[in-house]
MARLUM-386612 format. One line per 5 residues: number of its first residue (from 1); for each residue x, y, z of N, C-alpha, C, O. Coordinates in Angstrom, 2 decimals. Example, Ala and Ser with C-alpha at 12.3 -4.5 7.8 and 13.67 -1.06 7.14 Angstrom:
1 = 13.19 -5.69 7.80 12.30 -4.50 7.80 13.20 -3.30 7.80 14.24 -3.32 8.46 ~ 12.85 -2.25 7.08 13.67 -1.06 7.14 12.90 0.03 7.87 13.41 1.14 8.04
This chain:
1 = 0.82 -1.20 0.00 0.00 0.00 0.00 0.87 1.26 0.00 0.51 2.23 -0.67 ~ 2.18 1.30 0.85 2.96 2.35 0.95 3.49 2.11 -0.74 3.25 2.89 -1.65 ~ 3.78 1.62 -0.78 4.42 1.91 -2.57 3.55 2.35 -3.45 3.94 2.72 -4.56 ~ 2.65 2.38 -3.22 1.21 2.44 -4.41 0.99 3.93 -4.05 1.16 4.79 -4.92 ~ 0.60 4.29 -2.71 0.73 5.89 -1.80 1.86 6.49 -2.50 1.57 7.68 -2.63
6 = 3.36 6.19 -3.19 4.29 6.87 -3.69 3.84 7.16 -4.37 3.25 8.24 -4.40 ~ 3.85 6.79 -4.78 3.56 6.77 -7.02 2.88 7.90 -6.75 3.29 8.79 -7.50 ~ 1.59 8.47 -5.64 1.17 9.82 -6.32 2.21 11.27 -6.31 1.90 12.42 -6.62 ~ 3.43 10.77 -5.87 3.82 11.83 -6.01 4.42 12.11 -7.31 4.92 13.17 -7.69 ~ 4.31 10.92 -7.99 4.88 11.43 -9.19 4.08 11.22 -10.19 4.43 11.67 -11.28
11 = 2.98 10.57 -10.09 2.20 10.10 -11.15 0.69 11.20 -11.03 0.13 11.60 -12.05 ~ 0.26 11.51 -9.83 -0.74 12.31 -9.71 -1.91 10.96 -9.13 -1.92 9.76 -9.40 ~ -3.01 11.98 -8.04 -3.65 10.87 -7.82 -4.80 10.58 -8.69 -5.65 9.69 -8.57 ~ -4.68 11.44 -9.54 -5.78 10.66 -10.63 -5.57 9.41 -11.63 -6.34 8.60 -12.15 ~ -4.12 9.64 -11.67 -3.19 8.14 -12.55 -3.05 7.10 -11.55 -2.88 5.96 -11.98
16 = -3.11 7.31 -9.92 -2.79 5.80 -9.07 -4.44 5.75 -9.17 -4.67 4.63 -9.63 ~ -5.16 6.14 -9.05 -6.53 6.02 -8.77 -7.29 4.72 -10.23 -7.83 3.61 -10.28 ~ -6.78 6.00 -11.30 -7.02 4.62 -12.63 -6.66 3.71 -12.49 -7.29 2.72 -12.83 ~ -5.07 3.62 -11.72 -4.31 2.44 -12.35 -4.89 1.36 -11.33 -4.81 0.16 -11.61 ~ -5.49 1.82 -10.14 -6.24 0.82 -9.06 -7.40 0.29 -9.48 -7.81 -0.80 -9.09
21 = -8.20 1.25 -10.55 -9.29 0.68 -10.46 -9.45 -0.19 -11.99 -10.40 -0.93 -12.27 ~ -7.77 0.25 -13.21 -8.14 -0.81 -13.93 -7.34 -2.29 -13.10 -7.64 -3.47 -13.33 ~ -6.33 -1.82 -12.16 -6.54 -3.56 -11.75 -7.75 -4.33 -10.93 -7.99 -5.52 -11.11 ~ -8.40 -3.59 -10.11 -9.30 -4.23 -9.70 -10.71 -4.77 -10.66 -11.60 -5.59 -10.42 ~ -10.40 -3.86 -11.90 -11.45 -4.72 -13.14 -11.26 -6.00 -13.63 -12.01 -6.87 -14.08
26 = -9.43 -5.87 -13.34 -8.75 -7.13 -14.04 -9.23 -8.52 -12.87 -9.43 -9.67 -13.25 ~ -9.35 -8.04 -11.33 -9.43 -8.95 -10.74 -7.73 -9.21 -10.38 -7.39 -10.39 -10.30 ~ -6.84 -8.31 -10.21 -5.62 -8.46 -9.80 -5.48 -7.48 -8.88 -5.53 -6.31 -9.28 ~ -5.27 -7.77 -7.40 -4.90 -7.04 -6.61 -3.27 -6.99 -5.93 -2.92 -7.39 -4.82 ~ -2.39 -6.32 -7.01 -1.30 -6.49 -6.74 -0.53 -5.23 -6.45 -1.29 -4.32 -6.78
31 = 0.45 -4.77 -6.05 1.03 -3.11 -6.02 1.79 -3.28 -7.12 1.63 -2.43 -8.00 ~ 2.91 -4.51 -7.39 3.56 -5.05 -8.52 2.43 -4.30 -10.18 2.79 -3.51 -11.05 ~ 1.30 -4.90 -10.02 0.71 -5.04 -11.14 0.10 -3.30 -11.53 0.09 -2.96 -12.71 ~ -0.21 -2.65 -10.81 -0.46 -0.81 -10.05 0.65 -0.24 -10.92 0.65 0.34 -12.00 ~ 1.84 -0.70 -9.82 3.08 0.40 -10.89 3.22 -0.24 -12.24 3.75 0.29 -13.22
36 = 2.93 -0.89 -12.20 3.32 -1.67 -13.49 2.40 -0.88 -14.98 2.78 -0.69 -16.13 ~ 0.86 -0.52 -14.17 -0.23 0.33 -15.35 0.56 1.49 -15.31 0.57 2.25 -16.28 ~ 1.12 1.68 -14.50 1.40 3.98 -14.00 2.51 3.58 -14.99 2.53 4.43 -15.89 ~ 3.69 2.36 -15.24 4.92 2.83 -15.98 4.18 2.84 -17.19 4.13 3.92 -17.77 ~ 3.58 1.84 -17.70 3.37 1.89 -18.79 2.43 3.56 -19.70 2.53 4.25 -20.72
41 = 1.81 3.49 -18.78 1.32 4.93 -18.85 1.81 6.22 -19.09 1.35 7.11 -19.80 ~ 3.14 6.17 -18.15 3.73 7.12 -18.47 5.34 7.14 -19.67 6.12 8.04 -19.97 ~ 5.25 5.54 -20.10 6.26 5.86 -21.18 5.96 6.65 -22.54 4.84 6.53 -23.01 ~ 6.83 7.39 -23.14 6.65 8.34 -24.12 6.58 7.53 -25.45 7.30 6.57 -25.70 ~ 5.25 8.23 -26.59 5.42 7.68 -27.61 6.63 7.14 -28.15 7.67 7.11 -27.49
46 = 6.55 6.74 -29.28 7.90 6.15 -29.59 8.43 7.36 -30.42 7.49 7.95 -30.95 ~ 9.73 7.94 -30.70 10.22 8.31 -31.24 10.18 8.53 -32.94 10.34 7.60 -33.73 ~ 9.92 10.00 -33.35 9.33 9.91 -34.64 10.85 9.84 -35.63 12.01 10.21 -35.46 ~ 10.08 9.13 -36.73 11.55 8.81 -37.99 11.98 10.08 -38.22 11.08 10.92 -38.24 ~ 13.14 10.48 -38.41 14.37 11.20 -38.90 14.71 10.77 -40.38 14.91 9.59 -40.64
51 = 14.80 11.96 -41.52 14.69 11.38 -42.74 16.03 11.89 -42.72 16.42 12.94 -42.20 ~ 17.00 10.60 -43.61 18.20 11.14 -43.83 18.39 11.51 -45.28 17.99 10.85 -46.24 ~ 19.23 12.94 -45.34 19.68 13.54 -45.94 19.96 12.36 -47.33 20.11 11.17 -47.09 ~ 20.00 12.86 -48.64 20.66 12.25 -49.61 21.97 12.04 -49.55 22.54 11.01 -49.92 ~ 22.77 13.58 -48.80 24.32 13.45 -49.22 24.78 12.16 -48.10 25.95 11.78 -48.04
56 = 23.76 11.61 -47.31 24.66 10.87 -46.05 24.10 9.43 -46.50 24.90 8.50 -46.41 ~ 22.95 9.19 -46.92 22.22 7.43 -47.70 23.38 7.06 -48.43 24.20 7.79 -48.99 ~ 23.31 5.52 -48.33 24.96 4.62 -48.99 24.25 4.62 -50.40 23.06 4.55 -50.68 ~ 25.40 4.72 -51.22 25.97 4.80 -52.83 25.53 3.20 -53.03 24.56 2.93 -53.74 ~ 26.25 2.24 -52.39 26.08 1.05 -53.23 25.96 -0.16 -51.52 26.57 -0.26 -50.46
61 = 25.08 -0.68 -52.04 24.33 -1.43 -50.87 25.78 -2.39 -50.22 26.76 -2.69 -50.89 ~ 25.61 -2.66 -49.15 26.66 -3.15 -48.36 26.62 -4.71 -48.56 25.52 -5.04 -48.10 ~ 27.27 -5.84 -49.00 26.94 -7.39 -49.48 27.92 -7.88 -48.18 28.94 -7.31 -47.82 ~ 27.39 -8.95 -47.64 27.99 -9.64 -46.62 29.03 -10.97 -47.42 28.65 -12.01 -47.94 ~ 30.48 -10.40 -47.24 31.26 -11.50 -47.74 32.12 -11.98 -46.39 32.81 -11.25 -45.67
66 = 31.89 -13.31 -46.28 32.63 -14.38 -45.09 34.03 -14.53 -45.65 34.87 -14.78 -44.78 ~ 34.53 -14.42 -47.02 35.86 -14.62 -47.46 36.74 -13.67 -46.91 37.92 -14.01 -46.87 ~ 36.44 -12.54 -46.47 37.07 -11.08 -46.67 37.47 -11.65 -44.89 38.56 -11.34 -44.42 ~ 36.59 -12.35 -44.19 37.08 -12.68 -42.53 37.94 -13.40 -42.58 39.00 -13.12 -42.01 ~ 37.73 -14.94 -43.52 38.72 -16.21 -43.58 39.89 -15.85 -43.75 40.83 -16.33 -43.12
71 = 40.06 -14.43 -45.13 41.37 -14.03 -45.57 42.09 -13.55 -44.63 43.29 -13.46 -44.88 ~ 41.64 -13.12 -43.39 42.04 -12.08 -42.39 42.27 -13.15 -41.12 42.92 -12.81 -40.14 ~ 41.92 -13.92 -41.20 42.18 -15.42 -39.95 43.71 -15.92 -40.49 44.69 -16.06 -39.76 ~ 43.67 -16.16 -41.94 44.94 -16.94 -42.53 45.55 -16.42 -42.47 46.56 -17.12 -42.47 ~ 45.89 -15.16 -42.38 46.90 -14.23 -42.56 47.40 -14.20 -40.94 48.44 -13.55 -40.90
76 = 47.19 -14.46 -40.22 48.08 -13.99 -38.97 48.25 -15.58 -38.35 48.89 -15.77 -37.32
């Protein structure tokens, strides 16, 4: 109960209040399962795409060659 009482200081008591009453919809009465709605709640969208520039996109696509390692094993 004292851990669940934290959270309003950072979450607000209208976010521990939801997050109590969607677990008690779930039928889970856990503090584990509480912070667990408030983190998810409060993680930030995901990060929007960044278009890269033409002058910085690769010229000629990168091909995976295993010879170019073997050559580099034999050699030492």
């Amino acid at each position: 109960m004292v851990s669940i009482l934290a959270t309003v200081l950072t979450d607000g008591i209208d976010a521990v209040e939801a997050a109590c009453q969607e677990a008690l919809d779930q039928n889970v009465c856990s503090c584990a399962v509480i912070i667990n709605i408030l983190a998810r709640r409060r993680d930030p969208a995901p990060a929007l795409t960044i278009l890269t520039p033409h002058a910085l996109r690769l010229q000629h696509e990168p091909q995976a060659d295993c010879a170019r390692y073997d050559s580099l094993r034999r050699a030492s």
